[in-house]
C-alpha positions in Angstrom: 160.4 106.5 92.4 163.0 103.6 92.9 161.8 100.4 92.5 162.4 99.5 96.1 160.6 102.8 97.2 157.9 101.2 95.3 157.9 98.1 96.9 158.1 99.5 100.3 155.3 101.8 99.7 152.9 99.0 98.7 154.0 97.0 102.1 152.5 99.8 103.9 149.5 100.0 101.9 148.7 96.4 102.3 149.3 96.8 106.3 147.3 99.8 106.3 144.7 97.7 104.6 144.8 94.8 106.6 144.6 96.6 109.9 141.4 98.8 108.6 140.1 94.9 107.8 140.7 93.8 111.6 138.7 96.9 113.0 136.0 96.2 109.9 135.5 92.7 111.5 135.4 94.2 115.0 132.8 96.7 114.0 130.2 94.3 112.4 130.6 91.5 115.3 129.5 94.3 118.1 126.9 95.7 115.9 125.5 92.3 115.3 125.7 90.9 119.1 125.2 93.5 121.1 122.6 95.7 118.3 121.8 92.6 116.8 122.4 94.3 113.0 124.0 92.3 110.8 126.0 93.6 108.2 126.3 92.3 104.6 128.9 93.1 101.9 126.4 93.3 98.4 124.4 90.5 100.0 127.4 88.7 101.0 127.5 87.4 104.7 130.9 89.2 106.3 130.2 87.4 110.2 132.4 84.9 111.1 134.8 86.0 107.5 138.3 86.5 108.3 140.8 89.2 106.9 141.3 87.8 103.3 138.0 87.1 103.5 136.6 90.6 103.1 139.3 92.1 101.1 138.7 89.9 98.6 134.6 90.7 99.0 135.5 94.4 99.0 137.6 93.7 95.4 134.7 91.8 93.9 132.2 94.5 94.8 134.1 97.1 93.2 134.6 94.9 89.9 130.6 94.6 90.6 129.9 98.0 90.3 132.4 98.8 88.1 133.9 101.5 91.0 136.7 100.7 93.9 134.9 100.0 97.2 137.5 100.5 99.6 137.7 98.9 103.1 139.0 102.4 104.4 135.4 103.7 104.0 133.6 101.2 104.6 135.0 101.4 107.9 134.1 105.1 108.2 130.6 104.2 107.4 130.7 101.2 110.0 131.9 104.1 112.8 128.9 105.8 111.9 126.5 103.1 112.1 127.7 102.3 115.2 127.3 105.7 116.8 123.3 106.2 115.8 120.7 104.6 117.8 119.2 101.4 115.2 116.7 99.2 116.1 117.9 95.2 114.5 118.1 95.7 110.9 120.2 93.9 107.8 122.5 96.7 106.5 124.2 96.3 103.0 127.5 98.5 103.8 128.8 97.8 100.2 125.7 99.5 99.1 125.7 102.4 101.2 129.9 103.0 100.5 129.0 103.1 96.8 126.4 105.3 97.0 128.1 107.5 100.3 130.7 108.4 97.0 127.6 108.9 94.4 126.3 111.5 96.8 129.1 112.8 98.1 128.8 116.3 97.2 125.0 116.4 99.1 126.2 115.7 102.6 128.9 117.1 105.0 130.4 114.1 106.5 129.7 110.2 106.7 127.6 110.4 109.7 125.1 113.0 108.3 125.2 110.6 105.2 124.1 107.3 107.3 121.5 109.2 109.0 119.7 109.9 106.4 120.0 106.8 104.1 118.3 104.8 107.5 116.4 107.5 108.5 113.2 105.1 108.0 115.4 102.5 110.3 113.1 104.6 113.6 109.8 103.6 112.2 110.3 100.2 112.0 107.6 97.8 113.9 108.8 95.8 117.3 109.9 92.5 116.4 108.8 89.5 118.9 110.8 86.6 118.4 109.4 82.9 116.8 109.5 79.4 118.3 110.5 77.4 115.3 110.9 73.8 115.2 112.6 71.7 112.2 110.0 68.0 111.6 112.5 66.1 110.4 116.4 66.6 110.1 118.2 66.0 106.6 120.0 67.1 104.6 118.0 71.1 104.3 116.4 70.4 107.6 120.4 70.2 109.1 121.3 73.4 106.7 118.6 75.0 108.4 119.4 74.2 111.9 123.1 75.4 111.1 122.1 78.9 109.6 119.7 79.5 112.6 122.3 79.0 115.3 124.6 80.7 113.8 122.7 84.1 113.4 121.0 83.3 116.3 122.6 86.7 118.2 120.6 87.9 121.0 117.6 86.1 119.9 115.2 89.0 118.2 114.2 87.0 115.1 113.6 83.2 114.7 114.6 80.5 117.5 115.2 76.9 117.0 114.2 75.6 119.7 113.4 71.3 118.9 113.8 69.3 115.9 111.6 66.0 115.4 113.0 62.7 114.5 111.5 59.2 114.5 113.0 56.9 116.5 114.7 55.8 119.8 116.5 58.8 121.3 119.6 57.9 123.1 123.0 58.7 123.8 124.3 57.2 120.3 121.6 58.2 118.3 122.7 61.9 119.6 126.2 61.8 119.4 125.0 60.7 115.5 122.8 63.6 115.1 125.4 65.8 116.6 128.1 64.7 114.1 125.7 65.0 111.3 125.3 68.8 112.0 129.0 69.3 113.2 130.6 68.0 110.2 129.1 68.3 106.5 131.2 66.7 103.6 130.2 69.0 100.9 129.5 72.5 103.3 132.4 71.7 105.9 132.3 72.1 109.8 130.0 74.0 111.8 131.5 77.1 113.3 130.4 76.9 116.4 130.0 74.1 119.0 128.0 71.3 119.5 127.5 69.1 123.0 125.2 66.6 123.9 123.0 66.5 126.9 122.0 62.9 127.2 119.8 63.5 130.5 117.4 65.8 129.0 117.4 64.0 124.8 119.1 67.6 123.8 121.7 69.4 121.8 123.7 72.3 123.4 124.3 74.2 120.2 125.8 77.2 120.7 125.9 76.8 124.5 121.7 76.9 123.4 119.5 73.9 124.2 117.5 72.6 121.1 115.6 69.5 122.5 115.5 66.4 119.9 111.8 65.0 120.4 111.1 61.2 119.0 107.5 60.9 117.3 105.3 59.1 114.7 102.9 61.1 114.3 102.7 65.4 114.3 99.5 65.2 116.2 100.4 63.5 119.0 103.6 65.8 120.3 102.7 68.8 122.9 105.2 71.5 122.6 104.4 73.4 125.6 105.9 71.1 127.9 109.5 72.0 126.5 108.1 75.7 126.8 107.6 76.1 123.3 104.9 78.3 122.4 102.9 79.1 119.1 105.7 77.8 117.0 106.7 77.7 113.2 107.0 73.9 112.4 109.4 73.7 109.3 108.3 70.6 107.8 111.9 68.8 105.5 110.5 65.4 106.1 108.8 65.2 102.6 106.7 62.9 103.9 103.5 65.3 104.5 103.0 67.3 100.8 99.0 68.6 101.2 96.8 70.5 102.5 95.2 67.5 104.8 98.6 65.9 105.5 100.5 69.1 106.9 97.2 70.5 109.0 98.3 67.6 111.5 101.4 69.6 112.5 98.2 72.7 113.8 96.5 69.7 116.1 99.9 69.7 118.2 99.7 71.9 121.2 102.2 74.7 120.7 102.7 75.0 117.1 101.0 77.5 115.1 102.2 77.9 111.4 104.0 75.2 109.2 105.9 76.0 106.2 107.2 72.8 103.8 110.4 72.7 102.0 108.7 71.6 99.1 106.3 71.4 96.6 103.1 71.3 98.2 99.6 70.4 97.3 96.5 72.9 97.6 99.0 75.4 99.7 100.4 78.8 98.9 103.4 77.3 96.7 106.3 80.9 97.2 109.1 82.3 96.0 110.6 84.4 98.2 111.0 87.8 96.9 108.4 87.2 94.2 105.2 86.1 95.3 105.3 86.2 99.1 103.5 89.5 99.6 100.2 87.8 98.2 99.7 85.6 101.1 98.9 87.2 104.3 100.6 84.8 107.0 98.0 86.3 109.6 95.6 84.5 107.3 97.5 81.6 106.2 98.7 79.2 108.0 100.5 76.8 105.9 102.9 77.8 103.4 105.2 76.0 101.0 108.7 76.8 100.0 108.6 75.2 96.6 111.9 73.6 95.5 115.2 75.0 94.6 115.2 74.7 91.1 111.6 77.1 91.0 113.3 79.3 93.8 116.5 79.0 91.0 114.8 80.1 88.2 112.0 82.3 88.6 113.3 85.7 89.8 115.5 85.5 86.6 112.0 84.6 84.6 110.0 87.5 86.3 112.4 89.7 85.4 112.8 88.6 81.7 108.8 88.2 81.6 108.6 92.0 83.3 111.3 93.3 80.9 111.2 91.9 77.6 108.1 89.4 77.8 108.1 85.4 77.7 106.7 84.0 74.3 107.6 80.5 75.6 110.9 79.0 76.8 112.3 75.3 77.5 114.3 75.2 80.8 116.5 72.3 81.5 118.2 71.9 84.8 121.3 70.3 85.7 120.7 68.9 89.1 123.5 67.7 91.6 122.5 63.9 92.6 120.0 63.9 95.5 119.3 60.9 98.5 116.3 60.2 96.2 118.4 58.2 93.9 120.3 54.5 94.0 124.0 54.7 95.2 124.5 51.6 93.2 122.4 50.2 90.2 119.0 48.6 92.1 115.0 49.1 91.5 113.7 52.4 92.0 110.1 53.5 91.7 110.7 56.0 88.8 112.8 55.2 85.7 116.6 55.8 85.8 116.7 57.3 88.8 117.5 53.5 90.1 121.0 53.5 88.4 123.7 54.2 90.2 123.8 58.2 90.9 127.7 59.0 91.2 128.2 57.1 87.7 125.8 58.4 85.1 124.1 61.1 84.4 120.5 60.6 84.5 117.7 61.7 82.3 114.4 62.8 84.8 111.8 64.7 84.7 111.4 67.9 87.7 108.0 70.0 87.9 109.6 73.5 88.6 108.3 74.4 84.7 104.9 74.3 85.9 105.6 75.7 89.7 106.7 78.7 88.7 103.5 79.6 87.1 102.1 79.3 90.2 104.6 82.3 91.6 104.0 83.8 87.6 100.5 83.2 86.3 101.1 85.1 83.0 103.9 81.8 81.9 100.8 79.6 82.2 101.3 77.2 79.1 104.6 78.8 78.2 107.1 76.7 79.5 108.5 72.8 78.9 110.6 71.5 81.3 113.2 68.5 82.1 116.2 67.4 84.4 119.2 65.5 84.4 120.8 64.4 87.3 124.8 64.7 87.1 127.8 62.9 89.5 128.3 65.4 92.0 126.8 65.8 95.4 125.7 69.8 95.3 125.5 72.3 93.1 123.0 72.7 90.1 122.6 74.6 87.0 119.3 75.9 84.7 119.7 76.7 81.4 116.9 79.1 80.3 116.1 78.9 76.5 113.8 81.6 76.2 111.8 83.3 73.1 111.3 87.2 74.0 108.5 89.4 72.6 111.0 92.3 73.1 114.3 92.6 71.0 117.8 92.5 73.2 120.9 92.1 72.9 124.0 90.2 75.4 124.6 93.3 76.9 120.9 94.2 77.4 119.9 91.3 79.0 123.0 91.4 81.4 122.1 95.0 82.2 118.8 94.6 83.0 119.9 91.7 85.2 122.6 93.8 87.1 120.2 96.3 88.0 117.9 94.0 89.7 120.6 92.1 91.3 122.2 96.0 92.4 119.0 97.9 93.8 114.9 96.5 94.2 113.0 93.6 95.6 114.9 90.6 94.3 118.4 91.8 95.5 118.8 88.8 98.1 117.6 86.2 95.2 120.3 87.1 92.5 123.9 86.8 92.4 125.2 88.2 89.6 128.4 86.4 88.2 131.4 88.3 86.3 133.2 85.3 86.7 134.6 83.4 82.8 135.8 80.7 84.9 133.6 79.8 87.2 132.3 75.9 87.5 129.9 74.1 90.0 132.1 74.1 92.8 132.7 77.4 92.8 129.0 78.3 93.7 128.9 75.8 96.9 127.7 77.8 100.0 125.8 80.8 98.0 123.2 82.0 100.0 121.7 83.4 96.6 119.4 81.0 95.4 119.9 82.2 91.6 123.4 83.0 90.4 123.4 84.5 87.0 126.4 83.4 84.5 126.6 86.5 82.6 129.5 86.0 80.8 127.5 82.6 79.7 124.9 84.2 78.5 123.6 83.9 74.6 121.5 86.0 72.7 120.2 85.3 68.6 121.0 87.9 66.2 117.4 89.0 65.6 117.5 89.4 69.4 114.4 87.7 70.0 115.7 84.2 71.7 117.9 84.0 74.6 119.8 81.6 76.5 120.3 82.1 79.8 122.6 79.9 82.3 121.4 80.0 86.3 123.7 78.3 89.2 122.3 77.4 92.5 123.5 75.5 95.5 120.3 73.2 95.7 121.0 73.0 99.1 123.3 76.4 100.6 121.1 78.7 98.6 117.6 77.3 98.8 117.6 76.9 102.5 118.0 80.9 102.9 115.2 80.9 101.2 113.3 78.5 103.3 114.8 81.2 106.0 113.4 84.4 104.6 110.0 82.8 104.1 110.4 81.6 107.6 110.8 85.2 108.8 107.8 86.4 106.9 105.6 83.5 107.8 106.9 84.7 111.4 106.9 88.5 111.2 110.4 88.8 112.6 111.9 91.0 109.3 113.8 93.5 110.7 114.1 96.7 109.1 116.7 96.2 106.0 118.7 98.4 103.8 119.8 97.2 100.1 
């Protein structure tokens, strides 16, 4: 073939390609608002994504799993989906391609194929949708508030429908607030719009009202008169952290659950995907998200501790400046941290060493811990330094984590990175809140001690987490296929 046959040949291709992508994107919007299922490429959120958007997805999950996952059948599949009766679900369609062409020889066409792989999809339970209210609107609380109107859909799952804020409410104060959440300089604008309704103290998000409600005290708000009922309060104040403190958000009429996103005191302290199943949320009503760095670090360590077993370990994180510290050089109550935060990097100490043994009882007593906070405004790393009862090797320990991250219960926690260039920026809107370095990765020669290097987006990543717990807490899971 000429040279220019060539050429011409690959035009086509990339047209072909690019108009299977359009009707890809047109597939996944209608399944997601008018079936409210939302479709994910290897845990990768495909709304909203544009055409270079999801080729490129599609070309990293065939380097994933090592086998071309191409568009043209992932839009087959997405015809099929469509087609079937589904109640709201979470469908991974980079999964299902890759294993449609593992079991290709069992089934007689696509549709036969999607039937049976969500053939448990019928017996899932009736969602009824949750109230949820954000106390306090910062930097995760805004995150939060972003994520939740935009999968908002038709409304099956979790609804914002307030957010608490000291203060006079007025028509500066929410044209603030609505710039705050419109435009984010490290996560960029809001995709969707934003109005203020002065008369009623509101934000139109979405062409949704979310009412802004000034208070001092939790106690003192009733709920029910904005027609809020038995709501999930999402604590991101940080100024409530026990027990005693956070019951004062259950003496306010209309709210019914609270869940802190942080370390908290004499609560259920979870990790979502690890330790959530142990607390019944018809039982508990309070709930704590931990921090990132825990929700960072200890899918990775419950899989090392499940696989190979944790003699002890040192982990030391890397941690993006946070509002905590001193712009410039002035007193602080905690050493360092009062030097100025965008010019040095700053020795600290963090607690997640000791948190995740409350998500992992067996690393009692086995892990040291320590921080140091660097010059840039998101995006963290832990370094794992871990002695193994089990020998390994680099490529055992990178297996082992590419199977979890692949198939199992941690499959939203873990983003596993074939990346040899990637740097801090480059992990800035992950929804994962562990994203595993693997071509970082160092093992000993006897095998027995392993280093292990963990991104996160301390903000991005740890407020989906905040999100899945939320939906727990909230029994609005739909029925989900990874």
């Amino acid at each position: 073939m000429s040279a220019s046959k060539s050429y011409e040949k690959e035009l086509a291709f990339q047209a072909d390609r690019r108009k299977a992508t359009t009707e890809f994107i047109k597939i996944v919007s209608n399944l997601w608002y008018d079936k409210s299922i939302e479709v994910v490429l290897f845990k990768n959120q495909i709304i909203d994504k544009n055409v270079s958007d999801i080729i490129n997805l599609h070309e990293y999950a065939g380097e994933f799993v090592q086998k071309p996952i191409s568009i043209f059948d992932s839009v087959e599949i997405l015809r099929a989906i469509n087609d079937i009766k589904l109640p709201p679900a979470k469908l991974d369609i980079g999964k299902l391609t890759y294993e449609y062409h593992a079991d290709d020889n069992n089934y007689s066409n696509v549709k036969a194929f999607v039937l049976d792989k969500l053939k448990d999809a019928n017996g899932a339970k009736t969602i009824k949708p949750k109230d949820v209210v954000l106390y306090g609107f910062g930097r995760i609380g805004r995150l939060v508030a972003r994520e939740l109107m935009a999968k908002t859909g038709k409304g099956n799952q979790l609804r914002l429908r307030a957010i608490v804020t000291r203060g006079t409410i007025n028509q500066e104060v929410l044209e603030k607030r609505a710039s705050l959440l419109r435009t984010d300089s490290v996560h960029g604008h809001f995709t969707g719009t934003i109005d203020v309704d002065v008369e009623n103290n509101a934000l139109i998000i979405n062409g949704t009202t979310v009412h802004i409600i000034s208070a001092q005290k939790p106690e003192d708000i009733d709920y029910t008169k904005y027609g809020i009922i038995s709501a999930l309060i999402i604590d991101n104040t940080g100024a409530f952290r026990d027990k005693e403190a956070l019951s004062r958000h259950l003496q306010s009429k209309g709210a019914s659950r609270v869940l802190l996103t942080a370390p908290g005191k004499g609560i259920p302290n979870i990790v979502h995907g690890v330790n959530h199943l142990e607390h019944n949320p018809d039982t508990t009503k309070i709930f704590s998200a931990a921090s990132c760095t825990t929700n960072a670090i200890t899918p990775i360590l419950k899989i090392v501790e499940d696989s190979l077993g944790v003699k002890k370990g040192h982990l030391e994180t890397i941690h993006a400046y946070t509002n905590d510290q001193n712009l410039v050089d002035n007193m602080h109550s905690k050493y360092r941290r009062g030097r100025a935060a965008a010019l040095n990097m700053v020795i600290t100490e963090t607690g997640a060493g000791k948190a995740v043994c409350l998500a992992l009882p067996s690393l009692e007593g086995k892990l040291s811990s320590n921080a140091i906070r660097v010059p840039v405004p998101n995006g963290s790393l832990a370094i794992l330094n871990l002695d193994v009862n089990n020998k390994t090797s680099k490529e055992g320990i990178n297996t082992i984590l590419k199977k979890y991250a692949l198939e199992g219960d941690l499959v939203e926690q873990i983003k596993y990175s074939l990346n040899n260039e990637l740097v801090s920026s480059d992990i800035v809107g992950t929804s994962a809140p562990s994203i595993y370095d693997s071509p970082a990765t160092i093992v000993s020669k006897d095998g027995k001690n392993i280093i292990l290097y963990i991104w996160y987006d301390n903000e991005y990543g740890y407020s989906h987490q905040v999100i899945r717990l939320a939906k727990y807490i909230s029994k609005v899971r739909r029925f989900t296929y990874y």
